[in-house]
Every structure is written in structure tokens, then in C-alpha cells.
C-alpha positions in Angstrom: 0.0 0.0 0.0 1.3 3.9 -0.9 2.4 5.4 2.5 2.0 8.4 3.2 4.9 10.2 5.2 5.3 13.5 6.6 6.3 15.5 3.5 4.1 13.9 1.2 1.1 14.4 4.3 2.1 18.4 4.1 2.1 18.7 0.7 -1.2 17.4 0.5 -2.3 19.8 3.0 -1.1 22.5 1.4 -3.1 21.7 -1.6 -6.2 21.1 0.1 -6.2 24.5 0.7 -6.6 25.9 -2.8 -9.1 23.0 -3.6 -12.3 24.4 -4.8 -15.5 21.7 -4.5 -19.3 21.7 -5.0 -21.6 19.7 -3.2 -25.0 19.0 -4.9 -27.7 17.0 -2.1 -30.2 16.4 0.0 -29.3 19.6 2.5 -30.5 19.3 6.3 -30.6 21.8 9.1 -29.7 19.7 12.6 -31.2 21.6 15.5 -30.6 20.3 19.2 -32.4 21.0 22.4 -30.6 20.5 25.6 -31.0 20.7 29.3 -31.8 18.5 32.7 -34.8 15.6 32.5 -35.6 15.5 36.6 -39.1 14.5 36.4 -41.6 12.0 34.6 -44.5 14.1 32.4 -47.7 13.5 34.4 -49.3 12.9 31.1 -47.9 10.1 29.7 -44.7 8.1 31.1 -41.5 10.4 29.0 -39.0 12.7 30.7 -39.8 16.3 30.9 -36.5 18.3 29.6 -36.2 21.9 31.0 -34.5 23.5 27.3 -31.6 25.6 28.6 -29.7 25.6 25.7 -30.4 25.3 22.1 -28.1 25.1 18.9 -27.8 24.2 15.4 -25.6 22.6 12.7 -25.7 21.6 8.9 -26.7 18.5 8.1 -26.8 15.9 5.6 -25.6 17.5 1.8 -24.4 20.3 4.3 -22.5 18.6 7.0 -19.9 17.4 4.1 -19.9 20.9 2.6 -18.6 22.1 6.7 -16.3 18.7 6.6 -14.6 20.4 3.2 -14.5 23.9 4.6 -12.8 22.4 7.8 -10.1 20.8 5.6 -9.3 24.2 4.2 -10.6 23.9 0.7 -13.5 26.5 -0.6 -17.2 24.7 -0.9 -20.3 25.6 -2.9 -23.8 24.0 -1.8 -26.1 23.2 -3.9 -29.6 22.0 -2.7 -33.5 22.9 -2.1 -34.8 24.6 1.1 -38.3 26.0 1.8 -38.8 29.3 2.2 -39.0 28.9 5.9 -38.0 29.7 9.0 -35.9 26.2 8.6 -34.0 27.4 5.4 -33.3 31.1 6.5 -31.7 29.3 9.4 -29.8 27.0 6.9 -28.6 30.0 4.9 -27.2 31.5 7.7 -25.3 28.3 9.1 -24.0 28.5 5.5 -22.6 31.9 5.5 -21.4 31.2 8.9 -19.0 28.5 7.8 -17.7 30.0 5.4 -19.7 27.6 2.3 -20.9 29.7 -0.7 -24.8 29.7 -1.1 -26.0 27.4 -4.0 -29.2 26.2 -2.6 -33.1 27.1 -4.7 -35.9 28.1 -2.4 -38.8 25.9 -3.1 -42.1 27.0 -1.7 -44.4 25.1 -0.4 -41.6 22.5 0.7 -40.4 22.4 4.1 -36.7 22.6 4.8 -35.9 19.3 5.8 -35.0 19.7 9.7 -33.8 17.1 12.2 -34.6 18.2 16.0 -32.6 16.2 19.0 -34.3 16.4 22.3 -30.7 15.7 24.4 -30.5 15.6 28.4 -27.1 14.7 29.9 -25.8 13.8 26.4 -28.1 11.3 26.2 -30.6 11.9 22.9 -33.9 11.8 24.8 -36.2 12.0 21.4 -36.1 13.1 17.9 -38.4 14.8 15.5 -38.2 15.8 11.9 -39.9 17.9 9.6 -39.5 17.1 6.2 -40.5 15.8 2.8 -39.2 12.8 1.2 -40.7 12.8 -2.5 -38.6 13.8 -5.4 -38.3 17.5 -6.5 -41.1 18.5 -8.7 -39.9 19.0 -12.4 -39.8 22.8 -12.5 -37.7 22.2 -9.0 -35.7 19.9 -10.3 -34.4 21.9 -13.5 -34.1 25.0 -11.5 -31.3 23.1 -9.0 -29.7 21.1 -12.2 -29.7 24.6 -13.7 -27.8 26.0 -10.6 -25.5 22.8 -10.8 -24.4 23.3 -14.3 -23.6 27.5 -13.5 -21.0 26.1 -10.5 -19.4 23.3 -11.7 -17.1 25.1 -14.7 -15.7 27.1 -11.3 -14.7 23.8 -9.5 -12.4 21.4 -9.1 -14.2 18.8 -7.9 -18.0 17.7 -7.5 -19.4 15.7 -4.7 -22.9 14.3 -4.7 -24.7 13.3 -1.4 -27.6 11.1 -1.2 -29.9 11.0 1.4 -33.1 10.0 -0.5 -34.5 13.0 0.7 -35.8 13.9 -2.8 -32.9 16.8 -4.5 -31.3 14.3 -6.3 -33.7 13.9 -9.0 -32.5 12.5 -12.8 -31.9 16.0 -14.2 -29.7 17.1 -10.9 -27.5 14.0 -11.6 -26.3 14.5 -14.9 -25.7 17.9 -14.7 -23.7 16.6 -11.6 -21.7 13.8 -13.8 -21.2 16.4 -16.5 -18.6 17.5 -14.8 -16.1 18.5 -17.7 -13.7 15.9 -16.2 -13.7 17.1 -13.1 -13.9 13.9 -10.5 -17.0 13.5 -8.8 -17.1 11.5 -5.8 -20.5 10.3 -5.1 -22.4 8.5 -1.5 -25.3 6.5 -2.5 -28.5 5.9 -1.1 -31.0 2.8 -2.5 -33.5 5.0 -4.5 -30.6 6.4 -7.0 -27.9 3.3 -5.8 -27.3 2.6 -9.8 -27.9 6.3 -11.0 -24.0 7.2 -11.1 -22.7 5.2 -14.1 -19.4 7.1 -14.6 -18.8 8.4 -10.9 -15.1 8.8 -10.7 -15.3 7.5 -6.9 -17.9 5.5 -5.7 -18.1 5.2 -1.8 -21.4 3.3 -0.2 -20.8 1.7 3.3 -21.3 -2.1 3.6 -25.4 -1.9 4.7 -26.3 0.1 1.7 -24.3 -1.9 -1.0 -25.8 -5.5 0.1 -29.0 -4.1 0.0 -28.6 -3.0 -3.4 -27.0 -5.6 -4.9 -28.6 -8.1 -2.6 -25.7 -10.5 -1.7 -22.8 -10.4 1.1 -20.1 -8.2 0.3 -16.9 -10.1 0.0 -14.7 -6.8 1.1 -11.6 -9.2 1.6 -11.6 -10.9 -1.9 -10.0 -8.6 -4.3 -11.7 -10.0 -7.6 -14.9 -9.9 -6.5 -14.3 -5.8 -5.8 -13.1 -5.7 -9.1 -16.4 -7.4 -10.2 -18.8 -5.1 -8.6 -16.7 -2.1 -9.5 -17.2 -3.0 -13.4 -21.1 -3.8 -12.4 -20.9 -0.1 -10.7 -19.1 1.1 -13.5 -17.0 3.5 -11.5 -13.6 3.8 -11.9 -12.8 3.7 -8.1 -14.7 1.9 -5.5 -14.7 2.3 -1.9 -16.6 0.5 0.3 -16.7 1.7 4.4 -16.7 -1.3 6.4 -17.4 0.5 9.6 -14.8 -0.9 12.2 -13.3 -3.1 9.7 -11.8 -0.4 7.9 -12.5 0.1 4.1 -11.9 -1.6 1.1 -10.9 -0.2 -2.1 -10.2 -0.6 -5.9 -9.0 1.7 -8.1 -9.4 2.2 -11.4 -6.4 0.3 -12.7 -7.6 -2.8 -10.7 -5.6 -2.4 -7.9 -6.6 -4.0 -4.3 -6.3 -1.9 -1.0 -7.5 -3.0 2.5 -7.1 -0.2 5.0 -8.1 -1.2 8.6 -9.6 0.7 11.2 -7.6 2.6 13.3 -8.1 2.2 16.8 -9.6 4.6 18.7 -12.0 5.3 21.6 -15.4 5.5 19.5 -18.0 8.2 21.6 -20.4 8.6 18.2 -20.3 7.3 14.6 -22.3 9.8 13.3 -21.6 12.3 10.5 -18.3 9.6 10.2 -19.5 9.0 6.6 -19.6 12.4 5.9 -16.2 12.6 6.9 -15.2 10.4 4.7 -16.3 11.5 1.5 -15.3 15.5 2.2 -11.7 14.2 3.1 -11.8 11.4 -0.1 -12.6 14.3 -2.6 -10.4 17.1 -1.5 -7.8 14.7 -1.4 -8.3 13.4 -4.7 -8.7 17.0 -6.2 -5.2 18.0 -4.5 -3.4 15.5 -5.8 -4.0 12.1 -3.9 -3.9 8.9 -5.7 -6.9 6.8 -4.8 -5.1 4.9 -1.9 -3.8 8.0 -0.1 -6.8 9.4 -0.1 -8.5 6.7 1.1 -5.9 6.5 3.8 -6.6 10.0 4.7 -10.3 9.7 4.8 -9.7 6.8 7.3 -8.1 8.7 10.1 -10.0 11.6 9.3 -13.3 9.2 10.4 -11.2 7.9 13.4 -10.8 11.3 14.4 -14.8 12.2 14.1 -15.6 9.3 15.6 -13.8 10.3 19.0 -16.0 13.5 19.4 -19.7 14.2 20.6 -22.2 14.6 18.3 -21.4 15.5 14.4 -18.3 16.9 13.8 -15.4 18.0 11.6 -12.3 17.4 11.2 -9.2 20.0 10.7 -5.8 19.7 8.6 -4.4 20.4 12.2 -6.2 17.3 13.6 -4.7 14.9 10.7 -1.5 16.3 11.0 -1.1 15.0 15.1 -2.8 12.1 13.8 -0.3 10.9 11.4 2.4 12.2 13.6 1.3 10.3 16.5 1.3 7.3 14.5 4.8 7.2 13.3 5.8 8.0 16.4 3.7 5.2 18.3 2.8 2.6 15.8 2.9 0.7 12.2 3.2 4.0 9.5 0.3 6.1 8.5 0.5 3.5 5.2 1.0 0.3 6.9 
């Protein structure tokens, strides 16, 4: 497997930071509640929370458009909000990290929202507001229209699929018209076999046996050069969760990364990690294998923090350092 020392890390790093991407998805707005549950709701047996503190975060399409902005590299969003109170909200988490505003306002729509009751870091309930069906036509060729004014100012394209409805036929090609710009694409099951020419193809292990409907055989390296043909993408990785992640480029070469060890507090949002840190990597200059290497420590950093997060060049930097100082190379 490549390894990736310290220079080779750095210049990377470097690179990242003159990396412009777009992100075309299903865009969410996370919203959490917090404060102390001391009593049982004389109504019906669920904890009463006393909300002392509120806050929100992007979500979904937008949590990997943060996850690229944290690595350094300039990110457009492209989505559909509603016009309400949800997407103004959105808009301003946007401007707040730093992502350039791609999203269409579609009225009568509600901005998909995802609201976490938590007491004592401990999610207490969860409610969302949103709807799942596919983007009307008119909808749907205003955000392909927005896709196709972005993507001659990028570098790289990245679509994120939640099934939430954005992703509709005309909003894929104009993603995978890219002008030969890679596009690095996270499935769902409604659009799993919509991404015929994907440069990088990355589902997790659930969502690719579903779709295929047999056991994925991550540790035999001809049958991931099978299903990458079948997926007709010229890379495929495959996130095993704590097994690591299996990959296969497009010249049919094999790599198995394993996990890296750490304390896991929450998995989620890893995913997201994954494919921000996969397609800046790839659009500064990483082969397939390094960046898959770097996606990997980038998830076992998220993974070690509360709640969604994001990782920073900073952050892999000590990583990687602290594993050639500690342990098998950041390649081994």
C-alpha cells in the first residue's frame, strides 16, 4: 500500500487549501435542544426536559460541505430549502461557515429539519420535519440549472444522497457532467445505480448489500473488481465501519485499509467525513489509496467527538504524527 509520510502528508495539506468543491444533495438543518430531564410528564410516562440551551448545525448534503471547509478547501452548496423559517436558518449556518450559497428556495416544501431532544448527552427523542418525495420537475431543472452555473468554477463535485428527494435525474447528470472534473458520489437505495461514470464510488457495507442483494466479499479482491465494473466506477470504496474500508482503483488495484483504533463516543456524520476528506484529497493531488488513507483517520478522528463533527488539517496532522511516532506508519 502507498504510505504516506510526513512531506508527502504536508504537501497534501497544502493543496487542500486551494481546492475548490461543489456539493449537490439532500441539504438538512440539525437543530438540538438540551437541558436537565428530573421528572416524569404527568401525562404520559416520557422525561420532561427543561431546554436551557439550544443550537444548530448543517446537516446531511451540508454537513460534508462544513467537513470540506474544515479541511481548508473553498465549498459551494447546492440543494432545495423552503422558504421557511428552517432554510433562513440553513442559509445563515452556511454563511457562517464560510460555504458559498448554492441552494433554490422551493415554496411550499419544508426545509428538511432534524430536531434532538438531548439531556445529559443522552438523545432523549427526535423529530423531523421534512418531505421525502422527489423535486417537482420545475424544482428539479431549477437546481440542475444551478449545478451546471457552479461546476465550470470547481475542481471537484461531490454528490450526497440521502433519499431525501434533491437528487432527482436532471440534478445528476448535470452533476456527472462534470467536464472531467472527478465526482465523488455517496449513494443511497432510491438512486444506488444512478452514477454510471462516478469517478469515486463510496457506499458503506449496509447500503451496497442491499442493493445488490448479496454479502459483500470486502476481503476478496476480484470480487471488488467485479462489482466495480457492475458499478461502473472507476474507483470503488466500500466503508466497512470498524473493519476499515476496502478499495479498488481504477487500474484494478486491491487496498485494504483497517480501522484505526480509537475510543469511539459517536459514529455519526463519520461518513460524511469520509467522503469531504476522499474528494479534497483526490482534487489536491491524492492517488486513490492515499486518499482513502486519509479519509480513514479523518473518520477515526470524528468518531472520537460528541455529536457531528469535523475534522481539521491540524487534527490529521497530530494524527499521522502520533502514528509514526507510536505505531505501524500512516501506510501500513
Amino acid at each position: 500500500m502507498d504510505r504516506l509520510n510526513a512531506e508527502r502528508l504536508e504537501a497534501l495539506l497544502q493543496r487542500m487549501r486551494a481546492v475548490r468543491a461543489l456539493v449537490v444533495g439532500d441539504v438538512m438543518l440539525d437543530r438540538y435542544l438540551h437541558g436537565p430531564a428530573s421528572r416524569i410528564s404527568p401525562e404520559a410516562p416520557v422525561p420532561v426536559v427543561r431546554v436551557t440551551g439550544e443550537w444548530r448545525a448543517l446537516g446531511g448534503a451540508g454537513n460534508v460541505a462544513a467537513n470540506v471547509a474544515a479541511l481548508g478547501a473553498s465549498c459551494t452548496l447546492a440543494g432545495a430549502v423552503g422558504d421557511d423559517a428552517g432554510g433562513m436558518d440553513l442559509r445563515r449556518a452556511l454563511a457562517d461557515a464560510g460555504i458559498e450559497d448554492g441552494l433554490v428556495t422551493v415554496t411550499g416544501r419544508p426545509t428538511t429539519v432534524k430536531t434532538r431532544v438531548l439531556s445529559r448527552h443522552h438523545q432523549v427523542a427526535r423529530y423531523d420535519v421534512e418531505v421525502e418525495d422527489d423535486l417537482e420537475p420545475e424544482a428539479g431543472a431549477r437546481l440542475a440549472e444551478r449545478v451546471r452555473e457552479k461546476v465550470g468554477a470547481v475542481d471537484v463535485v461531490i454528490i450526497e444522497d440521502y433519499d431525501k428527494g434533491a437528487l432527482v435525474p436532471a440534478v445528476i447528470r448535470a452533476a456527472l457532467d462534470s467536464g472531467g472534473r472527478p465526482v465523488i458520489v455517496d449513494p443511497k437505495a432510491r438512486n444506488f445505480f444512478a452514477y454510471g461514470g462516478a469517478t469515486l464510488f463510496k457506499p458503506n457495507r449496509v447500503e451496497l448489500e442491499a442493493a445488490v442483494r448479496a454479502t459483500v466479499l470486502a476481503d476478496d479482491p476480484e470480487w471488488m473488481r467485479g462489482m466495480r465494473s457492475r458499478l461502473d466506477c472507476q474507483h470503488l470504496l466500500i466503508t466497512l465501519g470498524e473493519d476499515g474500508m476496502a478499495l479498488v482503483t481504477a487500474a484494478g488495484e486491491y487496498v485494504r485499509v483497517p480501522a484505526v483504533a480509537r475510543s469511539v463516543y459517536d459514529v455519526s456524520g463519520a461518513g460524511d467525513t469520509v467522503t469531504a476528506t476522499v474528494a479534497v484529497a483526490l482534487a489536491a493531488g491524492a492517488n486513490a489509496a492515499e486518499a482513502a488513507l486519509l479519509a480513514n483517520q479523518a473518520a477515526a478522528i470524528e468518531v472520537g467527538k460528541l455529536g457531528v463533527a469535523v475534522v481539521t488539517p491540524a487534527e490529521l496532522r497530530d494524527a499521522f504524527t502520533e502514528r509514526a511516532r507510536t505505531g505501524p506508519g500512516a501506510g501500513s
